[in-house]
SETI-181491 format. One line per 10 residues: number of its first residue (from 1); their letters; for each residue x, y, z of N, C-alpha, C, O. Coordinates in steps of 0.1 Angstrom, whole numbers, plus 5000, padded with zeros to 4 digits. Layout:
NUM) A) X,Y,Z,X,Y,Z,X,Y,Z,X,Y,Z; ...
***
This chain:
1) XXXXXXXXXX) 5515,4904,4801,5505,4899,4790,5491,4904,4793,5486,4903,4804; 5487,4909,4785,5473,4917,4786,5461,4904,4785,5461,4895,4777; 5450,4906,4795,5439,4894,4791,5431,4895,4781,5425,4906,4779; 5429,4885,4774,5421,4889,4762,5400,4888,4768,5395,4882,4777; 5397,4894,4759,5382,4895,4755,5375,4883,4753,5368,4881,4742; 5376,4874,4765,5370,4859,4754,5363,4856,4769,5365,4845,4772; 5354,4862,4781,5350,4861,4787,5335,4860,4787,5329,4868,4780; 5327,4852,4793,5307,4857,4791,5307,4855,4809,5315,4852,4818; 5290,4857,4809,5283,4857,4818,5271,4851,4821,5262,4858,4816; 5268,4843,4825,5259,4834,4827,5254,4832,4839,5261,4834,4850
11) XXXXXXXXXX) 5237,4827,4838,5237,4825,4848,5231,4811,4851,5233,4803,4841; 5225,4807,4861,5221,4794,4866,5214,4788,4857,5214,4775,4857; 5205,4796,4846,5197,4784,4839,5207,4782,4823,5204,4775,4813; 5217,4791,4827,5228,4787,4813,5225,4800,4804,5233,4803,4796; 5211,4810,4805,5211,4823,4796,5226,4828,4798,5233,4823,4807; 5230,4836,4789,5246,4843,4785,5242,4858,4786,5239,4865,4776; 5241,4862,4800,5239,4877,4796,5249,4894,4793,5246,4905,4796; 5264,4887,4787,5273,4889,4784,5283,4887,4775,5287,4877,4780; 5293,4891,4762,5298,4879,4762,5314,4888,4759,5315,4899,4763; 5323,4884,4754,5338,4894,4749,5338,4903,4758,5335,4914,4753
21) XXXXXXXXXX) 5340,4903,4775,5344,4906,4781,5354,4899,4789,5354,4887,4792; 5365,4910,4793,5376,4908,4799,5374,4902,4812,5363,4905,4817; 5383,4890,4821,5383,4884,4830,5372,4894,4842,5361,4893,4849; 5385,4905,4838,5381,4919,4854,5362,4924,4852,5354,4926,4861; 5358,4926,4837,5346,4932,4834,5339,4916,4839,5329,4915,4846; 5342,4910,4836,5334,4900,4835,5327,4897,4850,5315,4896,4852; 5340,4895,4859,5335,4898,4875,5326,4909,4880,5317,4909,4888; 5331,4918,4873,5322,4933,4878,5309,4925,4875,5303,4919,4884; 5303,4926,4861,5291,4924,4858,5287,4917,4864,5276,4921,4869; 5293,4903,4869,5286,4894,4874,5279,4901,4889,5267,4902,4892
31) XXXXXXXXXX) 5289,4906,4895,5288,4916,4909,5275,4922,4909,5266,4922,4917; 5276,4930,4897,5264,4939,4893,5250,4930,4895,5240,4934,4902; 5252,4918,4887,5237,4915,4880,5233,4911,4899,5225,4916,4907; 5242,4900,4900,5239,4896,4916,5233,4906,4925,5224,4901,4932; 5237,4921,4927,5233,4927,4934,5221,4935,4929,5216,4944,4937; 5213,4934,4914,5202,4941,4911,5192,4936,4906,5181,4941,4905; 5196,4919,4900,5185,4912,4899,5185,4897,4911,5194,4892,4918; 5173,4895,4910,5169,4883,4913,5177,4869,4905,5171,4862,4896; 5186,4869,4908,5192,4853,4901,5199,4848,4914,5206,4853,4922; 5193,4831,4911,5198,4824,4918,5217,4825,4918,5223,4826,4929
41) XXXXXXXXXX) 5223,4824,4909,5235,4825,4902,5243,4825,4895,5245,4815,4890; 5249,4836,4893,5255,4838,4878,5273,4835,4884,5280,4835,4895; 5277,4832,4869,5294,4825,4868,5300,4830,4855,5294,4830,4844; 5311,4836,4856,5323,4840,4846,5325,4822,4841,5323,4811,4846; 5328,4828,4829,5333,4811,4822,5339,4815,4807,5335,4824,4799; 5347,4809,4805,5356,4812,4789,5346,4813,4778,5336,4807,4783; 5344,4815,4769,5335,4818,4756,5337,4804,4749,5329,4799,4742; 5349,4797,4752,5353,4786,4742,5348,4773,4752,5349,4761,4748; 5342,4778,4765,5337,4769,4776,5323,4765,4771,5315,4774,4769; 5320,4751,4769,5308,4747,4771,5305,4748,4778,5310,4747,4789
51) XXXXXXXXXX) 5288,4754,4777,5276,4755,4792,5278,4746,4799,5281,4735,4795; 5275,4750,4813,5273,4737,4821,5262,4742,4829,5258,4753,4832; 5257,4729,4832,5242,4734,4844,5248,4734,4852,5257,4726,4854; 5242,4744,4862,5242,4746,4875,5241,4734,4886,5233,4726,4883; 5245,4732,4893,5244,4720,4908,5234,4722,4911,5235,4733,4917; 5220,4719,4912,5211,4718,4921,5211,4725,4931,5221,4723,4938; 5202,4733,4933,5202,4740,4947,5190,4740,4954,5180,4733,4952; 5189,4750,4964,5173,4754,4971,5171,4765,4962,5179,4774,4959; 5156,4765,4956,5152,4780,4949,5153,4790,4955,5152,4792,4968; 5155,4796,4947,5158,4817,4950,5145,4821,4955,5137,4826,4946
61) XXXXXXXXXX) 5141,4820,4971,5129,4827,4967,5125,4841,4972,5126,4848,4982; 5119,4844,4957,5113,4861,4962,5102,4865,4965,5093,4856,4965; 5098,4877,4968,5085,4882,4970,5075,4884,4959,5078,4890,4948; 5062,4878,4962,5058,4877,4949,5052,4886,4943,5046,4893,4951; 5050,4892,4927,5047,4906,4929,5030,4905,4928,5023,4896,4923; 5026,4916,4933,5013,4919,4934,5005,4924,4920,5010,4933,4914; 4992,4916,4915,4987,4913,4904,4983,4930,4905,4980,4937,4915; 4984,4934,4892,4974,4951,4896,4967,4948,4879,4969,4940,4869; 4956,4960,4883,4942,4960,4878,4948,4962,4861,4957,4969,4856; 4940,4954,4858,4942,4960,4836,4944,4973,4829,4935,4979,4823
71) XXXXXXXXXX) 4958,4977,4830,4958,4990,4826,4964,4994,4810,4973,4990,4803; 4956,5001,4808,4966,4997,4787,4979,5009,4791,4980,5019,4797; 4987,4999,4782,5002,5008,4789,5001,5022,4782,4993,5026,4773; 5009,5027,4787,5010,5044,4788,4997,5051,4790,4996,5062,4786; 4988,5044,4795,4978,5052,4803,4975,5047,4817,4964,5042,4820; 4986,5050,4825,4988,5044,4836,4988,5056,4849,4983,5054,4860; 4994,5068,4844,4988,5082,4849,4977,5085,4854,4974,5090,4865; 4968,5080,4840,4955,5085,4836,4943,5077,4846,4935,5083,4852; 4944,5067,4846,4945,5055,4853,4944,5058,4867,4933,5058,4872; 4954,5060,4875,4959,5069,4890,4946,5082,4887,4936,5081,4894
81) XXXXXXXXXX) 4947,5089,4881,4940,5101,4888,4924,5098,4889,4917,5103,4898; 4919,5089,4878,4900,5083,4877,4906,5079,4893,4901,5085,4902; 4916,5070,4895,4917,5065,4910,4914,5072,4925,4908,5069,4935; 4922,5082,4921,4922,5093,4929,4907,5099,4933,4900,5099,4943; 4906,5106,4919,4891,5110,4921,4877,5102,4926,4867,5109,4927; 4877,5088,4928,4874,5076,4935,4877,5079,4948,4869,5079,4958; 4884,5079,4948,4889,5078,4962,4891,5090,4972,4891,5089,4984; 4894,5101,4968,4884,5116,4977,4870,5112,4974,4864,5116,4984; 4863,5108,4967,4846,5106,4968,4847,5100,4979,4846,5107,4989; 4850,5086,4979,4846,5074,4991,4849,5083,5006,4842,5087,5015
91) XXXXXXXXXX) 4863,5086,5002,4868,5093,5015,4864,5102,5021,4866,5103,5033; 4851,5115,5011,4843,5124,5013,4828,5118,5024,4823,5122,5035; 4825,5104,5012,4815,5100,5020,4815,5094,5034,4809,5097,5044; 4825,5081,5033,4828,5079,5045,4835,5087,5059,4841,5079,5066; 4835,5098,5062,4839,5110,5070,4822,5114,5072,4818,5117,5083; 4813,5114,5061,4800,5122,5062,4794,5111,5071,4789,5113,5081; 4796,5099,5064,4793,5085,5074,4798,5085,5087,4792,5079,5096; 4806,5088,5090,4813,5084,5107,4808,5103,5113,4809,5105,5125; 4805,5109,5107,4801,5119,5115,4781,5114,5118,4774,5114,5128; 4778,5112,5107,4764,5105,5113,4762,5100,5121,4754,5103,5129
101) XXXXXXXXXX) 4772,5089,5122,4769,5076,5133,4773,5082,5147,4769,5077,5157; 4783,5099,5146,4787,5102,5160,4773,5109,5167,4767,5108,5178; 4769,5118,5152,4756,5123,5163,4747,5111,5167,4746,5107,5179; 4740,5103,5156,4729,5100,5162,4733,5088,5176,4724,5083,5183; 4747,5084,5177,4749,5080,5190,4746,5091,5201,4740,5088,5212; 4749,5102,5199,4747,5112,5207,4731,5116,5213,4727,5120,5224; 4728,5113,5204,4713,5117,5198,4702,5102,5208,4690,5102,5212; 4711,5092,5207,4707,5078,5212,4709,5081,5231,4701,5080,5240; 4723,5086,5230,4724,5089,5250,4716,5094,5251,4709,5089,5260; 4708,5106,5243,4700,5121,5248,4686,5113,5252,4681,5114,5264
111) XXXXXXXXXX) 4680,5104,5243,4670,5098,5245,4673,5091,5254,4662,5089,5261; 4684,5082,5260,4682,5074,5265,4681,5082,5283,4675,5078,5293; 4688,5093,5282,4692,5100,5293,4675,5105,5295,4670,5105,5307; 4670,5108,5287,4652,5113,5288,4646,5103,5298,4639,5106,5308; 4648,5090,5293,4638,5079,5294,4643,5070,5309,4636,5060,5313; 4656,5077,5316,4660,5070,5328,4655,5082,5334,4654,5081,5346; 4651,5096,5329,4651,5104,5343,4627,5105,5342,4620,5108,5351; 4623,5102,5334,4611,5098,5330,4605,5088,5340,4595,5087,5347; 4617,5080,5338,4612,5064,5347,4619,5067,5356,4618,5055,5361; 4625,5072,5364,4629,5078,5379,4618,5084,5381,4612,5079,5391
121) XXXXXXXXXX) 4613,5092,5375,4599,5101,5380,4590,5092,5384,4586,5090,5396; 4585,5085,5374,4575,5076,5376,4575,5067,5387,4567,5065,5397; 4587,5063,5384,4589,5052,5401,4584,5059,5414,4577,5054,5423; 4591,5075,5414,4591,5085,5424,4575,5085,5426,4569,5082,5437; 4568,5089,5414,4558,5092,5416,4543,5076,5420,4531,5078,5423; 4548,5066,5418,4544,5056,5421,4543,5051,5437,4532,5047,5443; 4562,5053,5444,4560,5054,5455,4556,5059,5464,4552,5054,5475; 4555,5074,5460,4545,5086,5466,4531,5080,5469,4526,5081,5480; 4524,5073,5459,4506,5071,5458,4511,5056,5464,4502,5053,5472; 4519,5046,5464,4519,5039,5474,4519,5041,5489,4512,5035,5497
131) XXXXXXXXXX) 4529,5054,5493,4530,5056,5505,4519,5058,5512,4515,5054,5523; 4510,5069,5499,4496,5079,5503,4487,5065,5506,4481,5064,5517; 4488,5056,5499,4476,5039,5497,4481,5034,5514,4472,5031,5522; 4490,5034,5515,4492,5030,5527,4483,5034,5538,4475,5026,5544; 4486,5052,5541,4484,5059,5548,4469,5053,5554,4465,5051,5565; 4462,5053,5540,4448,5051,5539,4440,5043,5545,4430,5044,5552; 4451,5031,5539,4445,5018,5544,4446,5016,5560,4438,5010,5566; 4458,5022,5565,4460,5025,5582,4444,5027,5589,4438,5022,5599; 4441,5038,5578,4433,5047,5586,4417,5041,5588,4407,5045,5594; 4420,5029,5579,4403,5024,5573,4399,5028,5557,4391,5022,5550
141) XXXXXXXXXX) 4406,5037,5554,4396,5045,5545,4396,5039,5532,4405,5030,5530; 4385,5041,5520,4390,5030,5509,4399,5032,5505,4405,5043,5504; 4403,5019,5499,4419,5022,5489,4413,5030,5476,4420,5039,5471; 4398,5027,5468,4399,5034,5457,4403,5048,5459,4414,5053,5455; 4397,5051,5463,4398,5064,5467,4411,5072,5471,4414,5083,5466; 4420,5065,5481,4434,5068,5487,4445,5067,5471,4453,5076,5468; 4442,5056,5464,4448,5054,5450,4443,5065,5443,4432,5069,5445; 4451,5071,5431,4448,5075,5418,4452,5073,5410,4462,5066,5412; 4450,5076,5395,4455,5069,5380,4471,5079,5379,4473,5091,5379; 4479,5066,5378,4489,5071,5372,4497,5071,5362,4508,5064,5361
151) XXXXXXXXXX) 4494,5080,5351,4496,5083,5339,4511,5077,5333,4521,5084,5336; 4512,5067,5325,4529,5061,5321,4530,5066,5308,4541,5063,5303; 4521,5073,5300,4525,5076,5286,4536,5083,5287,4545,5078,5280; 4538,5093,5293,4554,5102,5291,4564,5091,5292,4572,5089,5283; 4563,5083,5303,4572,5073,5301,4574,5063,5287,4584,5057,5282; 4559,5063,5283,4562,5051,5271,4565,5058,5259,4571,5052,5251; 4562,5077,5255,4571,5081,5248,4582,5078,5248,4589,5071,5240; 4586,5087,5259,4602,5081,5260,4610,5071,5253,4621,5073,5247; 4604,5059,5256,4605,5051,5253,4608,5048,5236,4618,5043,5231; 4596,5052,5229,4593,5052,5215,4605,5059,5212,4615,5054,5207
161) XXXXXXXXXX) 4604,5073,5217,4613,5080,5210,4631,5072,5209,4638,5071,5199; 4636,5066,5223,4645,5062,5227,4652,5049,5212,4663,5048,5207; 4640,5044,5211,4636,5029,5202,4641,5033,5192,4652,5029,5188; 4632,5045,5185,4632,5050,5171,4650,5055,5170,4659,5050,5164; 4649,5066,5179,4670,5066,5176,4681,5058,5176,4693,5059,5172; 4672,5046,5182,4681,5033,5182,4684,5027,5164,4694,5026,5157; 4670,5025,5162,4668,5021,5147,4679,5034,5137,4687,5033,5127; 4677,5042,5143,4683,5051,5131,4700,5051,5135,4707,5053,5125; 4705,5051,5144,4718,5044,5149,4720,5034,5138,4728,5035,5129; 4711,5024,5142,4716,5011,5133,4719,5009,5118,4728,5003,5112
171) XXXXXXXXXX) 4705,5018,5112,4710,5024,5096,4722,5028,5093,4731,5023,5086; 4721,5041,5100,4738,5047,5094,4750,5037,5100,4759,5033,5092; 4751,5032,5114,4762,5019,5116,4765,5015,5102,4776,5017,5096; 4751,5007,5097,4753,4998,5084,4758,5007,5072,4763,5002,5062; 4756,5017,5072,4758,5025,5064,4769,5031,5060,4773,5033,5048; 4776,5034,5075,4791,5035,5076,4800,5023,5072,4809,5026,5064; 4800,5008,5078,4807,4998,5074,4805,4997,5058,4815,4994,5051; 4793,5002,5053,4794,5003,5037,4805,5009,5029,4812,5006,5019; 4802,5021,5040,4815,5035,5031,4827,5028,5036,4837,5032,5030; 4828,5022,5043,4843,5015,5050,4848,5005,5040,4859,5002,5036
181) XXXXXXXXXX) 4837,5001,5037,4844,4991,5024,4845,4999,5015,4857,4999,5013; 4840,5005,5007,4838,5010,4997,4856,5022,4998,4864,5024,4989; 4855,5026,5010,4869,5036,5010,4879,5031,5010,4889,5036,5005; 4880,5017,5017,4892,5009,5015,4894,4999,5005,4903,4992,5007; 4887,4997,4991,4888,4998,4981,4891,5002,4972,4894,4996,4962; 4890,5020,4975,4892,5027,4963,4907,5030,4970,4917,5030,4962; 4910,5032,4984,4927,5034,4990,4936,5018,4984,4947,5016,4988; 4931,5008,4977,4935,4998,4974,4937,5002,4958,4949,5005,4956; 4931,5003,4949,4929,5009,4939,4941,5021,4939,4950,5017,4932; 4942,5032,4942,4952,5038,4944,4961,5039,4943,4967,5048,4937
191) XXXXXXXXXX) 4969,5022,4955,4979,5021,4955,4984,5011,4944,4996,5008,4942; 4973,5006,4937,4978,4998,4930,4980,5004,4914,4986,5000,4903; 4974,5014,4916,4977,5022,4904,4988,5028,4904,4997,5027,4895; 4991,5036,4919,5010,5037,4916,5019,5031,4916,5031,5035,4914; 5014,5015,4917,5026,5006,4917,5029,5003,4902,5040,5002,4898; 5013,5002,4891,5012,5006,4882,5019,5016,4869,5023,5013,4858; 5020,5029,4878,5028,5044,4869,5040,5036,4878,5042,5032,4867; 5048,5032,4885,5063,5027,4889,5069,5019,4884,5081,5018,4883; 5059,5009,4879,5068,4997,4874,5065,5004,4857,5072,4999,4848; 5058,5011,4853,5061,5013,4837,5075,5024,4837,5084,5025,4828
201) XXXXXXXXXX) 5073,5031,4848,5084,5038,4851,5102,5029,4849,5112,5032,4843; 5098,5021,4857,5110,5010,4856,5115,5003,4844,5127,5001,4841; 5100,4998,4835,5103,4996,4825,5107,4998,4817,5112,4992,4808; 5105,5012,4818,5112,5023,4803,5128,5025,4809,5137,5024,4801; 5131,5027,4821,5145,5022,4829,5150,5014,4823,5157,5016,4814; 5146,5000,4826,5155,4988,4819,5153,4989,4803,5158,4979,4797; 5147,4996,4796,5150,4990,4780,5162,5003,4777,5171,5001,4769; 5161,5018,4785,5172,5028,4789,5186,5016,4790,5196,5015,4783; 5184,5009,4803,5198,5004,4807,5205,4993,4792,5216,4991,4788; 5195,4988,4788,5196,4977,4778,5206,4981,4770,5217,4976,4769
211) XXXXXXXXXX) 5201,4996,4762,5204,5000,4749,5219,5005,4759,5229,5001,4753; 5221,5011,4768,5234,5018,4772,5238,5003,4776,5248,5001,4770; 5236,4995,4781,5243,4977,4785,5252,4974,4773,5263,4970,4772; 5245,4978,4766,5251,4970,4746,5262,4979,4743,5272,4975,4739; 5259,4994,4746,5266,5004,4743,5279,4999,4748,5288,4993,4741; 5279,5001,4757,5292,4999,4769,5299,4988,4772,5309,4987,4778; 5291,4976,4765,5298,4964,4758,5306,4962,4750,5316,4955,4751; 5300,4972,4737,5309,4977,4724,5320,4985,4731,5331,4980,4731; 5318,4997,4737,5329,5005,4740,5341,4999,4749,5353,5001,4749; 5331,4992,4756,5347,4982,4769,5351,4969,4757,5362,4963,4759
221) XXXXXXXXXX) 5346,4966,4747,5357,4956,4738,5363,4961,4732,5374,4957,4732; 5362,4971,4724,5371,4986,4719,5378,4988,4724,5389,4989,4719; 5376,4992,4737,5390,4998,4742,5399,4987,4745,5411,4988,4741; 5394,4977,4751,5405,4968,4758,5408,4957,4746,5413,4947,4750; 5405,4955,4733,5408,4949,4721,5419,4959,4711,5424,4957,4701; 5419,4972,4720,5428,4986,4713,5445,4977,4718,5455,4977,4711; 5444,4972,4730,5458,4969,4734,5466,4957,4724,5478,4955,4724; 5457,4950,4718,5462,4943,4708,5468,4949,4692,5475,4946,4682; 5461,4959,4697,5471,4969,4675,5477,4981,4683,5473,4992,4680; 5486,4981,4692,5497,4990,4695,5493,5006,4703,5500,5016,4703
231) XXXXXXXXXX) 5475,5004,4710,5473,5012,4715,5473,5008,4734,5463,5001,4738; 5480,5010,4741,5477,5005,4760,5472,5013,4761,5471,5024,4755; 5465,5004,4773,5452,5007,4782,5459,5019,4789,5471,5019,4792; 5449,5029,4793,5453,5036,4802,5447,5039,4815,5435,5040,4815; 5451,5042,4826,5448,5040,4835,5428,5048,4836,5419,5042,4843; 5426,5061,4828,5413,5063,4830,5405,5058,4819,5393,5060,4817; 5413,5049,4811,5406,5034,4800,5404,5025,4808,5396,5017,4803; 5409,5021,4819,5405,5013,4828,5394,5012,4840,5386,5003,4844; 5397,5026,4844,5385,5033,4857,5372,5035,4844,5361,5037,4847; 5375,5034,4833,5363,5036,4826,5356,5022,4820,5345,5024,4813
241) XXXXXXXXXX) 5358,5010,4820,5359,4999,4818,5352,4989,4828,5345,4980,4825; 5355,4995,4840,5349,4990,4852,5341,4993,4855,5337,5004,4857; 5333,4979,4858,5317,4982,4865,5315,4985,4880,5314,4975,4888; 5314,4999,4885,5309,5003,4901,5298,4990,4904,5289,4989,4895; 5298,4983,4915,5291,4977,4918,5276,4991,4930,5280,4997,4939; 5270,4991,4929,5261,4999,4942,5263,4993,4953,5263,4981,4955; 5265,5006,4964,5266,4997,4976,5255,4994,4982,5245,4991,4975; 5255,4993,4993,5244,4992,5003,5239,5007,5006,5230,5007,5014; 5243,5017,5003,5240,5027,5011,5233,5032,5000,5221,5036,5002; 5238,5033,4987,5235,5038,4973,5219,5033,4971,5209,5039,4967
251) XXXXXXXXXX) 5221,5020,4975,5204,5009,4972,5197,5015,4981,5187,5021,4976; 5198,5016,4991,5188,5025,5006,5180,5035,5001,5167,5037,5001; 5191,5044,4995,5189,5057,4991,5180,5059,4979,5172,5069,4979; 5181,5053,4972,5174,5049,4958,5160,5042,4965,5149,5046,4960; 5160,5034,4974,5146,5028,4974,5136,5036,4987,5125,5033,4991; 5142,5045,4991,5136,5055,5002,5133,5064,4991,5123,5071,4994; 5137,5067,4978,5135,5080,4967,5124,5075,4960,5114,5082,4959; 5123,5062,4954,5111,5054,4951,5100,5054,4962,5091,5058,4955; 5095,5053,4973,5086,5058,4986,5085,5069,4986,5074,5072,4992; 5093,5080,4982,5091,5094,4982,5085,5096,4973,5075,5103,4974
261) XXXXXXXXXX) 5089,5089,4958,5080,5090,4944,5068,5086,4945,5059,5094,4941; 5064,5071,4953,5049,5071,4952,5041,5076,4960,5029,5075,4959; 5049,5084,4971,5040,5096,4979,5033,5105,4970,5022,5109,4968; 5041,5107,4965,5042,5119,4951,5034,5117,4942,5028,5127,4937; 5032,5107,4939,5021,5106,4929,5008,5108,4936,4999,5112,4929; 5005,5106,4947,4993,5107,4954,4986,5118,4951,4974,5119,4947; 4998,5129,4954,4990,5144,4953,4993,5148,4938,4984,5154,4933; 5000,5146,4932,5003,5149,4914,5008,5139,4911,5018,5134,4915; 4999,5135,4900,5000,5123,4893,5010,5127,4880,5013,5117,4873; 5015,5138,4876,5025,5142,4867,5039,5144,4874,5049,5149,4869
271) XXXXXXX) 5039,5139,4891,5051,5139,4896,5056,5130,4888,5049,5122,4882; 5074,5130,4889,5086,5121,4879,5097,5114,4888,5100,5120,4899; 5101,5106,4886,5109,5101,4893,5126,5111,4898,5134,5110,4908; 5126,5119,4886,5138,5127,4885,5139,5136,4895,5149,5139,4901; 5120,5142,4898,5122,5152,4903,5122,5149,4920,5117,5157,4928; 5126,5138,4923,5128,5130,4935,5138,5135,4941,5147,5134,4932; 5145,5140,4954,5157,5144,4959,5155,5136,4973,5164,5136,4981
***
């Protein structure tokens, strides 16, 4: 006795997202939806079955998706590349910024390296006219005299100069954390623009799967409603009836090709999903 076509699909909040499907399609689908959407759970049930709610459970929970910036649809491309070109700017400046900040640290040792060998001197040259003040005073003789003026301005240049590189350190520092935000902003922007061109990508996918869902609805109650007016099923009316579930390996594959896609869009924003291998 052949199973008739009086099967649906449902799921936890009672939506029917199936319906005149055979026992066997009915399982597949269910298999299917379980393994591609987010539903808590879906149940085969007779067509002539009253809904029933679901048993109470713990919520399904998922990851939540990430809010992205106001884009009017189908200019979501367009969208990505203003992003792009943002974002080699920032990236331009902040590289011009961290090379500043390397010299004038550089620039800060040089002075500072001036101003320890300046004040070695001076020291040097202090102890010297102490030693000579000594000698002096040994001998009787006056100290004015034994003493002479010892000049510290090269030292307090130094110094100035030392100060002043410091200050200009500190600008560009600030200057840099600026471009630092400003570049990790626009690498934010970016990515949220390709998450942007992927999920319109997706979406034009699911209203694709919708119209072939319906299709292949009609064509699996056709064929398997054929066995009731004197036509049997045949075995490649069967393999064609049935829903391949994806495995685990199939899903891997597919979401390592999506990461490859949004690499892709980085450097060409008219890369396609198709042209993904």
């Amino acid at each position: 006795m052949m199973t008739p076509a009086n099967f649906q699909v449902v799921d936890g909040k009672g939506h029917v997202h199936a319906k005149n499907l055979t026992s066997s399609q009915a399982n597949g689908m269910a298999e299917m939806l379980l393994a591609t959407r987010t539903l808590g759970s879906v149940r085969t049930e007779l067509m002539d079955k009253p809904p029933t709610t679901a048993p109470a459970s713990a919520p399904h929970i998922v990851a939540t998706a990430q809010p992205l910036p106001a884009i009017k649809p189908g200019s979501e491309r367009e969208s990505l590349c203003e992003a792009i070109d943002v974002h080699l700017d920032a990236s331009a400046r902040f590289d011009a910024a961290n090379q500043a900040v390397e010299r004038a640290r550089a620039f800060v040792d040089a002075r500072q390296t001036e101003l320890d060998a300046m004040t070695a001197a001076h020291q040097t040259e202090i102890a010297a006219s102490g030693a000579n003040l000594a000698e002096a005073l040994k001998a009787g003789g006056a100290a004015f005299e034994a003493s002479r003026l010892i000049d510290r301005g090269a030292v307090l240049d130094a110094e100035v100069r030392r100060d002043t590189a410091k200050a200009a350190l500190e600008q560009l520092t600030a200057e840099q954390v600026e471009s630092d935000s400003t570049y990790k902003a626009a690498e934010t922007a970016v990515r949220l623009a390709v998450m942007a061109v992927k999920r319109a990508d997706v979406a034009a996918m699911v209203e694709r799967l919708e119209a072939v869902k319906a299709e292949f609805t009609a064509l699996a109650t056709a064929i398997d409603a054929a066995r009731f007016a004197d036509v049997p099923m045949t075995i490649r009316a069967q393999d064609a009836v049935r829903i391949d579930v994806p495995g685990t390996g199939a899903i891997s594959e597919a979401a390592a090709r999506w990461h490859r896609y949004g690499a892709a869009l980085r450097d060409d924003v008219d890369a396609s999903w198709e042209d993904m291998q």
